[in-house]
N, C-alpha and C positions, 0 to 999 in steps of 0.2 A: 229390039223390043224390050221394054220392061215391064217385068210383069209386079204387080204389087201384092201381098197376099195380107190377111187378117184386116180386111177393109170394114168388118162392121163393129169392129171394137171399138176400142173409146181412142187410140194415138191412130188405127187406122182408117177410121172416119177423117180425121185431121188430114191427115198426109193424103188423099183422094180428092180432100175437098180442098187443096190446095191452089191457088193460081197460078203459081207456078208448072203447074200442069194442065192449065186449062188450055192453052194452044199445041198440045202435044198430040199427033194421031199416033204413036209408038208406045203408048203406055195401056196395060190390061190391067185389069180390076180384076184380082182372084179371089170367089166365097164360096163357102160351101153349099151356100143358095142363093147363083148367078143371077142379074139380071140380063136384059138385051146387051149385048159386047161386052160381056163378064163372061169369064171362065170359073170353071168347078173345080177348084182346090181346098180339098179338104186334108186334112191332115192325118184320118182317122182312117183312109181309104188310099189306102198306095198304091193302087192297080189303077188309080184315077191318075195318077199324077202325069205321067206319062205322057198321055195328049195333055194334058192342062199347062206342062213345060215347052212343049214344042215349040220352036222357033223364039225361045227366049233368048237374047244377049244378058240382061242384067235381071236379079232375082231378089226384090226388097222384102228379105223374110223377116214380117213381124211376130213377135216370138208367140208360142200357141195358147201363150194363156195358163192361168191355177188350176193344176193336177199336180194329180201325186209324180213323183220323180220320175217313175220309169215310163208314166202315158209323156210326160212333155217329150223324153229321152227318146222313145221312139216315133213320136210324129217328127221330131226333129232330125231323125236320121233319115224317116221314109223321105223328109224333101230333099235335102242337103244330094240320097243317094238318087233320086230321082232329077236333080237338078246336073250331077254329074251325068246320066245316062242321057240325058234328052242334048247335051249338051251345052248347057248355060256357062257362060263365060264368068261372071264374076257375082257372086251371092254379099248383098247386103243385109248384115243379121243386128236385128235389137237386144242387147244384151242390156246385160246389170254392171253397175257403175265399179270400179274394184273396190271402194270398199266397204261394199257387201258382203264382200266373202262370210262375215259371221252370221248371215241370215238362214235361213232353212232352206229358202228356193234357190238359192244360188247356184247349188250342186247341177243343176241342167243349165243352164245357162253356161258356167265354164266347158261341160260336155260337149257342150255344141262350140264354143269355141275351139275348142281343140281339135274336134272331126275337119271344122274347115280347116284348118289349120295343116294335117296330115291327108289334106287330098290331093291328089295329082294331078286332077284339070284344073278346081277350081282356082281363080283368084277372089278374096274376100274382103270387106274391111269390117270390122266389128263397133258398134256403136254402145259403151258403153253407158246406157241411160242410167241420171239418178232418180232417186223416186220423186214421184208427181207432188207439186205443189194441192192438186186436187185431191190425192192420196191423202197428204197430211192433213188437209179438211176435214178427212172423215175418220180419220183413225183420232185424231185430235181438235175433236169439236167443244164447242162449250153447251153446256147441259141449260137445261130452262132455265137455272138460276141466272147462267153468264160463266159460270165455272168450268174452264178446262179441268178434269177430271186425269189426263191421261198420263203415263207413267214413263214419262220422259227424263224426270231427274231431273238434272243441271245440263243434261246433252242438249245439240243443235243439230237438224237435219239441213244439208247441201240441198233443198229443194228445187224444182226447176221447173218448169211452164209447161204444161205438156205439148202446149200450141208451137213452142221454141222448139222441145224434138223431134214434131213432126218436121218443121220444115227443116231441121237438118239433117232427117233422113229422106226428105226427098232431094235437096241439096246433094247431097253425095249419091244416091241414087241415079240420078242425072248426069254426071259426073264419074264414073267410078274409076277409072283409067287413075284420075289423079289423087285416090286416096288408096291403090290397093296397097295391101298387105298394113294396113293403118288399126289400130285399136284405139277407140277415142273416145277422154275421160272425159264424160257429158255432167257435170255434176252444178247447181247454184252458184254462185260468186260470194253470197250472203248464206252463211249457215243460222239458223231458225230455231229458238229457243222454245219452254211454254210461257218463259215472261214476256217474250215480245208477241207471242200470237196472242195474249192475252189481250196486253195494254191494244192490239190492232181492234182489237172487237169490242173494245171497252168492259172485258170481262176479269176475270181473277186467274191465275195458276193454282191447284192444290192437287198437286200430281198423287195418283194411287199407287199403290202396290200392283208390282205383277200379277200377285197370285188373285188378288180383288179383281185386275182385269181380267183374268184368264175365266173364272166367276161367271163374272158378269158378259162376258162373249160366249159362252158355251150355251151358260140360261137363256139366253134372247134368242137362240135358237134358227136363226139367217146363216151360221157358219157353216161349213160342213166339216167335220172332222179335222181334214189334213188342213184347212186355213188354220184354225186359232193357234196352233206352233208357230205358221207362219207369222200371222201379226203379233207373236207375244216375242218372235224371235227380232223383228221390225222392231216394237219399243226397246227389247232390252240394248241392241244394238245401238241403236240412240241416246240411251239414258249410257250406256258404256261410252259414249264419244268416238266412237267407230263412225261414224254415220256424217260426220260434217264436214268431211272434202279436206282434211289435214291430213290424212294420210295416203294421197295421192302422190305417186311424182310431182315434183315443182312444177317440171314442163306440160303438167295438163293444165296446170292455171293458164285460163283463159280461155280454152278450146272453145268454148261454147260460144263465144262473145266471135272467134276469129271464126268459126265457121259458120257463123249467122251474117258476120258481116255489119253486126249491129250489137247496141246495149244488149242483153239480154232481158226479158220481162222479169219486174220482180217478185219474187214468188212470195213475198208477203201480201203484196196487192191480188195474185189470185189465191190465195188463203182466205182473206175476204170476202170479195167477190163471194166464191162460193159456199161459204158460213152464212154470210147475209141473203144469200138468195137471188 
């Protein structure tokens, strides 16, 4: 059985509403507010887990979502150790692309790579994801005039589809026997400027200041706290050139492309898309 978890988010809506999964009776649906043949897995309630792992083979853990360090740290351990105890054979985990690393969130995301890593039942493979094409729509939008505003620099983000990793983590999902113990650099083919998301929208680049941005996400008031490090850690990364898939190993070039089986989507055209509406 596979069980899938973080189904009402925005990559595990994708990967649920796959068709690839539509002729499968061996697949569960885990939320923390189940419907009919849904299971209760919550991350926040470890005494839940328990029966909610039972009779698992494979464990597609989508990762728990923006909190601060130690809440991600310990949902991620209560499943990982609940995934050992019920006895789940091999955990599928969405991770961060490596090179992330200079981001703020990343510090739980390698944690949890590591726990699987140093467990003694599980087998794992880790799914390095790069950031969403969708992502960069909203962090780098053009303002009423048509002006990208955002503080990108002369950097390029490795952007990726989010539609492409769902379906390669139901892909391996399905599959796991032939990726464990795999870590895989999910990152765009095309790294993404503010001159070219510009010219896509027929708008202007006039990238701001950090500190203007940090400003003006705090004032609007939508953020909580612990996000605006995170997205100011997201641009600076970018505008430092950390962020566009050059400093991966050579041998991830391509993974996304070889494990879709296909082109990959390009993540300028849903930049669009979802700019425009």
């Amino acid at each position: 059985m596979l069980l899938i978890t973080g189904a009402t988010g925005a990559l595990g809506r994708l990967v649920t509403s796959s068709p690839l999964l539509a002729a499968r009776s061996d697949v569960v649906i885990g939320t923390r507010d189940p419907g009919p043949g849904q299971r209760r897995v919550d991350f926040d309630d470890a005494a839940s887990l328990d029966l909610s792992f039972s009779g698992v083979h494979t464990l597609l853990m989508i990762s728990a979502g923006a909190a601060e360090d130690d809440v991600v740290i310990a949902r991620h351990d209560a499943v990982i150790s609940a995934a050992e105890k019920a006895g789940v054979r091999h955990v599928v985990y969405t991770s961060l692309s490596g090179d992330g690393d200079h981001l703020t969130y990343a510090l739980a995301h390698r944690w949890t790579e590591r726990r699987l890593r140093v467990s003694s039942s599980l087998e794992w493979t880790v799914l390095r994801n790069g950031l969403y094409a969708e992502f960069l729509a909203a962090v780098a939008a053009p303002g009423p005039d048509g002006t990208i505003a955002a503080p990108l620099g002369e950097g390029r983000l490795a952007a990726v589809a989010r539609a492409d990793l769902a379906e390669v983590a139901v892909r391996v999902a399905l599959d796991p026997a032939a990726h464990a113990g795999h870590t895989y650099e999910l990152v765009g083919e095309v790294a993404l400027g503010g001159e070219q998301l510009a010219a896509t929208v027929d708008g202007t680049y006039e990238p701001g200041t950090l500190e203007a941005t940090r400003e003006a996400i705090a004032g609007a008031g939508w953020a909580l706290p612990f996000q605006v490090p995170m997205l100011l850690s997201t641009y600076s990364a970018v505008q430092g050139g950390f962020m566009d898939g050059s400093g991966l190993p050579d041998d991830s070039r391509g993974t996304l492309r070889r494990l879709l089986g296909r082109e990959p989507r390009a993540a300028v055209e849903v930049y669009a898309e979802v700019v425009r509406g």
